[in-house]
C-alpha positions in Angstrom: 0.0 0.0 0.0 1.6 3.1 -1.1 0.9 6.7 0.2 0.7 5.9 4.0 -2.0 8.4 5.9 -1.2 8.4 9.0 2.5 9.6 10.6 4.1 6.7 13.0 4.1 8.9 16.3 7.4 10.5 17.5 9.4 9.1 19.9 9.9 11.6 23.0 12.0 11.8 25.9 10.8 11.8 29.7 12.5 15.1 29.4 10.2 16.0 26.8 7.1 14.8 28.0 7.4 16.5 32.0 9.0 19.8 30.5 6.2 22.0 30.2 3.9 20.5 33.1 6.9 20.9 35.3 7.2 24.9 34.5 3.8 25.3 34.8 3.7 24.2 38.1 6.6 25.8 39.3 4.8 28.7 37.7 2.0 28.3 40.6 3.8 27.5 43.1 5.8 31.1 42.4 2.1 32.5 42.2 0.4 31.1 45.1 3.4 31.7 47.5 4.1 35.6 46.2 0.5 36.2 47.0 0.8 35.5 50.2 3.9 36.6 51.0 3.5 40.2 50.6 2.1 43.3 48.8 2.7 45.5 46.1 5.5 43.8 43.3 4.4 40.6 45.1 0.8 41.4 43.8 2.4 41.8 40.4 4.1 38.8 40.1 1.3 36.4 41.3 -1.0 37.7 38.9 1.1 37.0 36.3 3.0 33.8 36.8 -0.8 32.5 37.9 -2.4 34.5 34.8 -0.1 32.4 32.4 -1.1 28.6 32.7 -4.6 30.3 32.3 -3.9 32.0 29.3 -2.5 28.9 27.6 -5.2 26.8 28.4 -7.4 29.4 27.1 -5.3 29.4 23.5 -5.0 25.9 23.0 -9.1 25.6 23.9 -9.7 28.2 21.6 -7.3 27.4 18.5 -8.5 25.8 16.0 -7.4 22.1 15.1 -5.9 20.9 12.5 -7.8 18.0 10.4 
């Protein structure tokens, strides 16, 4: 059968697999502990290392797929 439609998947490392889950929680654990350490910059930076796992669950929810 020539013309195969479907790609074999790619191989990844464990590396590979953990990388992004593992930034994104360290992301939150930044977040939650600068929002309750202090005020002010502390504020700052848990609403945005908390704002961003949100944000990219909202983008890949919202993108379109590919068929």
């Amino acid at each position: 059968m020539t013309g195969r439609r479907f790609h074999s998947p790619r191989r990844q490392t464990l590396g590979q697999i953990f990388l992004v889950p593992l930034v994104l929680g360290i992301l939150s654990t930044v977040g939650l502990i600068s929002a309750l350490v202090g005020d002010g910059v502390w504020d700052g930076v848990s609403w945005i290392t908390l704002g961003i796992p949100i944000l990219l669950c909202a983008y890949f929810l919202l993108k379109p797929r590919r068929s």
